[in-house]
C-alpha positions, -999 to 999 in steps of 0.1 A, spaced: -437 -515 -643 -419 -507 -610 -421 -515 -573 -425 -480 -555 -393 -488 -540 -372 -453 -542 -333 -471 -557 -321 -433 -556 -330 -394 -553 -312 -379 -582 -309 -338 -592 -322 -319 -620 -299 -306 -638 -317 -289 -669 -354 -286 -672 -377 -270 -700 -411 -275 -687 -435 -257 -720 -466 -267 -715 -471 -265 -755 -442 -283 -770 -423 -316 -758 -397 -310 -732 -368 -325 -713 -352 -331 -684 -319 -339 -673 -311 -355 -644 -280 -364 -628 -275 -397 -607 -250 -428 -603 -274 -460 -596 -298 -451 -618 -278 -453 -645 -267 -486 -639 -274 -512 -667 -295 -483 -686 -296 -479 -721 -312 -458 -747 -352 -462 -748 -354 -481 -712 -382 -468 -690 -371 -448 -650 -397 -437 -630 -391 -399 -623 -412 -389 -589 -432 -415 -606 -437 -409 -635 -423 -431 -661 -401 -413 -688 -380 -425 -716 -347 -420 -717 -335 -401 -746 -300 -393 -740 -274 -409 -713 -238 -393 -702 -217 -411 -672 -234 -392 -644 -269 -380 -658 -295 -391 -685 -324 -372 -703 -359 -379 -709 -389 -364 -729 -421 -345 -711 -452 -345 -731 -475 -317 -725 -497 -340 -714 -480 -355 -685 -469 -319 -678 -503 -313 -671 -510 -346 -651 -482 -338 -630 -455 -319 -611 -432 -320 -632 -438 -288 -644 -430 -274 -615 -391 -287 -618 -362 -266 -615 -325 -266 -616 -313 -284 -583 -345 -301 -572 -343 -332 -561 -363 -363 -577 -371 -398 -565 -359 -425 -594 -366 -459 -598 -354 -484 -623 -381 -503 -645 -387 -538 -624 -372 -570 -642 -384 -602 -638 -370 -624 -610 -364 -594 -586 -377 -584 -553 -411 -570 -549 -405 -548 -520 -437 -524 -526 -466 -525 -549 -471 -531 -586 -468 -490 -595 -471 -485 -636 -461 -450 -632 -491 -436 -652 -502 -408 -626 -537 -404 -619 -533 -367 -608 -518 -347 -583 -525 -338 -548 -512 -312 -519 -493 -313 -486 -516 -302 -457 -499 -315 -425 -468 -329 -416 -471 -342 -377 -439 -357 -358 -448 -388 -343 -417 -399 -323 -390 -407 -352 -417 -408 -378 -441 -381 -396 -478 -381 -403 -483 -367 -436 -513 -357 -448 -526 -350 -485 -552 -339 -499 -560 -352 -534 -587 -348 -562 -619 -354 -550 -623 -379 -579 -592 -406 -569 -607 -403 -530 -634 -433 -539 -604 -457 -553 -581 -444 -517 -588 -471 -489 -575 -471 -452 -541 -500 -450 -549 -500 -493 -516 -494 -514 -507 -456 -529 -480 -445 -545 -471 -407 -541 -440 -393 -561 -432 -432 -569 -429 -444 -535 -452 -474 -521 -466 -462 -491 -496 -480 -467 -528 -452 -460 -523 -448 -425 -559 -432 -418 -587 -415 -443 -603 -385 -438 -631 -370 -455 -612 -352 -482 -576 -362 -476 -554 -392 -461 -529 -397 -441 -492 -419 -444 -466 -425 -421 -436 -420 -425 -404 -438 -409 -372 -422 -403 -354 -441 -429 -378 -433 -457 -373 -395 -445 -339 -399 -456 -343 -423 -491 -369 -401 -504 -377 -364 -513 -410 -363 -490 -385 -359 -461 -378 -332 -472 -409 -312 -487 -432 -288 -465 -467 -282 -461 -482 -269 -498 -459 -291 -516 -476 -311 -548 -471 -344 -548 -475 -372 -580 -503 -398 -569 -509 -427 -582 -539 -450 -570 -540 -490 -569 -543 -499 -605 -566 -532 -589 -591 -504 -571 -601 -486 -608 -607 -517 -624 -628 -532 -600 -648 -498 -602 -648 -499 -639 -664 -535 -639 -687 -525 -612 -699 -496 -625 -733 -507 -645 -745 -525 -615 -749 -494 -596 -777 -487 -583 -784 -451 -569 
């Protein structure tokens, strides 16, 4: 479980992204690695990953195909940047939203509008997570807790202060740019319970 709260944006330092086989990734960092041991859980843009392997200044996980094909991380190379977020423990500061890092899909980059310090960014995901997407409701896109600023008919729309520009990679992707999203975990069960009473 983790909080959507970015502790670090860390660099790829070796990729194999097959989607038919297992992969890895390497990724070198300082905080991250703080307290981490063999088997613990990071969020990587996200997506929580095992660590496999650990060195002083960078650690390794393993990519299944299928989160591969859930997610951008396929789309990795050597250099890019990557949010990363510790696992949450118990007792410490829930700054954003409960995020389990199981990505519901993936969505694109359409707009990014200046709005004195800040940025409008808007995204456009699958038409299928749009229903569980509400106006001031909670997302979480490349691991970071962020507020739904305004909805649209096919996309969204988050601010973005200055200081998250800075702490996480969004500041620094363009227009076109997949993102990882992952909708409020609260918002798909309701649905799921609610289902049979629909009525069309």
């Amino acid at each position: 479980m983790f909080t959507g709260i970015v502790e670090e944006i860390g660099q790829v330092l070796a990729a194999t992204t097959d989607q038919e086989r297992d992969n890895t990734l390497t990724i070198g960092c300082r905080l991250a690695l703080q307290d981490a041991r063999l088997g613990d859980s990071i969020a990587v843009n996200g997506v929580c990953l095992t660590v496999t392997a650990l060195a002083d200044d960078r650690f390794s996980v393993g990519v299944s195909p299928e989160t591969l094909r859930r997610t951008n991380l396929g789309l990795l190379g050597v250099g890019d940047p990557v949010n990363l977020e510790r696992s949450l423990t118990f007792g410490g500061r829930m700054g954003g939203h409960y995020v389990q890092g199981h990505i519901d899909g993936t969505g694109v980059i359409t707009s990014i509008v200046p709005d004195g310090e800040s940025r409008r960014v808007t995204i456009r995901p699958p038409h299928n997570l749009l229903p569980y997407i509400v106006e001031k409701g909670f997302i979480a896109v490349d691991g970071v807790s962020l507020t739904v600023a305004e909805m649209h008919a096919t996309s969204f729309t988050i601010a973005l202060i200055a200081y998250t520009q800075e702490a996480v990679i969004m500041g620094r992707q363009e227009v076109g740019a997949h993102v990882n999203l992952e909708v409020d975990t609260i918002a798909k069960y309701v649905a799921r319970l609610v289902a049979p009473y629909h009525v069309a």
